[in-house]
C-alpha positions in Angstrom: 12.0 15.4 -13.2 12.2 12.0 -12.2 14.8 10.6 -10.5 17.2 8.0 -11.8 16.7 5.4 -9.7 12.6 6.0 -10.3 12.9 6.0 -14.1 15.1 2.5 -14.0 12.3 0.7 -11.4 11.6 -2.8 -12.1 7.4 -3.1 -12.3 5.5 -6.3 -12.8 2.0 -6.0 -14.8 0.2 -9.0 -14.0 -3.4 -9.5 -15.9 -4.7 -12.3 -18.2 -5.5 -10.2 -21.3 -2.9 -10.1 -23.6 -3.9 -6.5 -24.6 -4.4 -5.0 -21.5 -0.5 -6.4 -20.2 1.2 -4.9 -23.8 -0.7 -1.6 -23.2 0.5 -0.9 -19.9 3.7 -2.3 -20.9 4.5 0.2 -23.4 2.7 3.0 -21.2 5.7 2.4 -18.9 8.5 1.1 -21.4 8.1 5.2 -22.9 8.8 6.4 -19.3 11.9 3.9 -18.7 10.7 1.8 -16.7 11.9 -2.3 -16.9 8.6 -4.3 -17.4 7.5 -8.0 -16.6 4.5 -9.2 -18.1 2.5 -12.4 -15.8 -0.4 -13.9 -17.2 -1.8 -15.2 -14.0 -0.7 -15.0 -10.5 1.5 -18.0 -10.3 3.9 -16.5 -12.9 3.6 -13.5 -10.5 4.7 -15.1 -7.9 7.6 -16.8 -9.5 9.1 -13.2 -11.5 8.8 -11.5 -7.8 10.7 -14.4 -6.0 13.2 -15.2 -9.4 13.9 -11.5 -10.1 15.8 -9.4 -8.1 14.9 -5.6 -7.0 10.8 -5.6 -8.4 9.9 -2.2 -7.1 6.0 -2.7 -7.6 3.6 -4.6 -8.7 0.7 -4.2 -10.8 -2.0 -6.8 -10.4 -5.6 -7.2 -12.1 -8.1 -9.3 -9.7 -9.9 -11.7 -12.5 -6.9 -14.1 -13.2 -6.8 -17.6 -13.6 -5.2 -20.3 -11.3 -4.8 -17.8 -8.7 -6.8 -14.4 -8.6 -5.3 -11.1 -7.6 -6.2 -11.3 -3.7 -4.7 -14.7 -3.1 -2.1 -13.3 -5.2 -1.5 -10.0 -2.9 -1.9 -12.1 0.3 0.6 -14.5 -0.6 3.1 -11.8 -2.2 2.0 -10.3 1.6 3.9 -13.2 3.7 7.0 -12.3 2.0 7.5 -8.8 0.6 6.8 -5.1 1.3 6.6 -4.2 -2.4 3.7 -2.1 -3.5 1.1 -3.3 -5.2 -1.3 -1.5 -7.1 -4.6 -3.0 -8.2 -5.3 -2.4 -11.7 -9.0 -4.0 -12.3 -12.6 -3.3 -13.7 -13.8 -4.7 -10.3 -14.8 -1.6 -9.0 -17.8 -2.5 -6.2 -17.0 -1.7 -2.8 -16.6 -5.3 -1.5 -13.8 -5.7 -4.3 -12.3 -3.0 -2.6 -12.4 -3.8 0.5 -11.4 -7.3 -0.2 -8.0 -5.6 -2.1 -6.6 -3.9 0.5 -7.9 -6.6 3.6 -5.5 -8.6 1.5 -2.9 -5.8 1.4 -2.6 -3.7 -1.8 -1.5 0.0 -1.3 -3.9 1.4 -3.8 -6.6 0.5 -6.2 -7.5 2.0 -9.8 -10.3 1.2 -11.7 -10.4 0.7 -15.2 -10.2 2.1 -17.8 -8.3 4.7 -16.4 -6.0 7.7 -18.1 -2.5 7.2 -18.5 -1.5 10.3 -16.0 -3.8 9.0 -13.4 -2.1 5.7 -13.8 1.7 6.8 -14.1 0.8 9.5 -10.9 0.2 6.6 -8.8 2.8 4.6 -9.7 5.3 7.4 -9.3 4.0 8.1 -6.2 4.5 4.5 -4.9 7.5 4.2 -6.0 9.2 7.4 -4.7 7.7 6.5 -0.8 9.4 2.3 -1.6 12.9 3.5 -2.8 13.2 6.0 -0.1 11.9 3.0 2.5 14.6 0.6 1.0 17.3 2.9 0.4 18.8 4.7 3.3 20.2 3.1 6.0 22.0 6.0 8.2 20.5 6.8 11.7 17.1 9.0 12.0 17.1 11.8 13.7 15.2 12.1 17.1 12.5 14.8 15.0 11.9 12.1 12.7 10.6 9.5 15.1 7.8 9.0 16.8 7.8 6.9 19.3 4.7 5.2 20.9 5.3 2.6 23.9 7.3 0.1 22.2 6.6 1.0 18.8 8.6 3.6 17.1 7.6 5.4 13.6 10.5 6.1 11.5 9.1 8.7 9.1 12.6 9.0 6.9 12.5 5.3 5.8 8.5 4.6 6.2 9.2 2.0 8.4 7.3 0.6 11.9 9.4 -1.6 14.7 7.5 -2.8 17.5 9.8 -3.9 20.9 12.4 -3.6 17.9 10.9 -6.1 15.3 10.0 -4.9 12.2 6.5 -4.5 11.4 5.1 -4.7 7.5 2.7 -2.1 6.8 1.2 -1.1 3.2 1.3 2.5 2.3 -1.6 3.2 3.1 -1.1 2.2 6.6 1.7 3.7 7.4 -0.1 6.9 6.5 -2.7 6.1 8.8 -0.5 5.4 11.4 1.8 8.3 11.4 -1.3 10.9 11.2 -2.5 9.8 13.9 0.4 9.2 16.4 1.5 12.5 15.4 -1.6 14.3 17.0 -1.5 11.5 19.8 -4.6 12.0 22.0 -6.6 13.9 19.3 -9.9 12.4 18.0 -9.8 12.2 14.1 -13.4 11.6 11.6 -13.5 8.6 9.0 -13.8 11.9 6.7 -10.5 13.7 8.0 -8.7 10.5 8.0 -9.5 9.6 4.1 -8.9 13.4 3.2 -5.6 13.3 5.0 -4.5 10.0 3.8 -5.8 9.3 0.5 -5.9 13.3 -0.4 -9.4 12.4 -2.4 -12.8 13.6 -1.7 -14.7 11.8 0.8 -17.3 9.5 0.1 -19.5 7.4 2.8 -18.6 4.3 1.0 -15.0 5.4 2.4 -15.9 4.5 5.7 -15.3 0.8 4.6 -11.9 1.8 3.5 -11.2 3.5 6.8 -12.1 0.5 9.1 -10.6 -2.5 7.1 -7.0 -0.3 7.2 -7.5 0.1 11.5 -8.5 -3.5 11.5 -5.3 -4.2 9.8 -3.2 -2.0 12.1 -5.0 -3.5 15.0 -4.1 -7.2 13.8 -0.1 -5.9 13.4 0.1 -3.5 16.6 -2.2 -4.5 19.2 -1.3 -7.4 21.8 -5.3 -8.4 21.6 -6.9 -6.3 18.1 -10.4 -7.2 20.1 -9.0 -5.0 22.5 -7.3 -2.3 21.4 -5.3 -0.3 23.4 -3.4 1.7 20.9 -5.6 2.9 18.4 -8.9 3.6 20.0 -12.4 4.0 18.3 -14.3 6.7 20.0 -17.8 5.6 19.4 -19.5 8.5 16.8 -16.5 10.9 16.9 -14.1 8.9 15.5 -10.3 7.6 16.1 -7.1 8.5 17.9 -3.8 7.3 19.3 -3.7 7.2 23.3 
């Protein structure tokens, strides 16, 4: 059973079709969930900064005015909300170019209403536990790497004590490798780990963009890593 807090979420579906935005809407209207319909991704953009407490977002990529990726890169520079990609684009550069511009996951249509309410629950239960507690961590729920610390209660990164924004996704990334610091980890056990899914080589894509993103957020020079290292045929790990 879902909890309270997950059945009352605030969610944003954001797609230019008419009939695609009243479908989802009552998909998630009959599991209590508050809905905001956006046409495009300028009224997007104005119901996540107007309204207060959106919880996630779900965003097609074909929209006028402004398409999905400028919309998730601009959402990007000034909230952590989850965004879930919700789209017939389905080729692997579309994905790629989704989640280089920071989405937390990607669905293609059609898809089935439990696949679709899965991930949103999902999302959902990782954001409300990241925005809702504020008491102290304990020590066993740290990790702590130089001057970046892992908080695995609230989901949260802080690097020489400034917050970090990571997606989902690469928070995942991050804390299964810096929990098994020094061991070297395959594209393949890295996307089973993380994305629980059956591994394709079209994943390995998938695999660098997110690093490349952690690079670009953690690393003092991401041409130079010094955190997480790529060991040339074997893999990745965390020094």
């Amino acid at each position: 059973m879902e909890s309270s807090s997950i059945n009352h979420a605030r969610i944003i579906v954001a797609d230019d079709s008419s009939e695609i935005r009243e479908v989802v809407r009552l998909m998630l209207e009959n599991e209590g969930y508050e809905v905001f319909e956006a046409q495009d991704g300028d009224s997007t953009i104005r119901i996540l900064k107007e309204e207060k407490n959106i919880d996630l977002v779900v965003l097609d990529i074909m929209m006028p005015k402004k398409d999905g990726i400028e919309t998730c890169e601009e959402i990007r520079t000034f909230s952590n909300v989850p965004v879930l990609f919700l789209t017939a684009k389905s080729s692997d550069a579309d994905k790629i170019a989704a989640y280089q511009s920071g989405c937390d996951s990607f669905l293609t249509k059609p898809f089935t209403k439990d696949e679709l309410l899965l991930r949103i629950r999902s999302h959902l239960r990782r954001y409300r536990v990241y925005k809702g507690k504020e008491e102290s961590v304990p020590e066993n729920q740290k990790i702590t790497i130089d001057d970046i610390e892992i908080d695995l209660i609230h989901r949260s990164v802080t690097k020489s004590g400034e917050a970090v924004a990571l997606t989902d996704k690469e928070f995942s990334i991050l804390h299964f490798l810096g929990s098994r610091r020094g061991e070297i980890f395959s594209q393949q056990q890295i996307y089973e780990n993380v994305w629980k899914e059956q591994y394709l080589p079209a994943s390995n894509n998938t695999i660098m963009v997110h690093i490349l993103n952690l690079r670009k957020k953690l690393e003092e020079d991401p041409n130079n890593p010094k955190l997480i290292c790529t060991v040339w045929g074997k893999g990745y790990r965390i020094v």
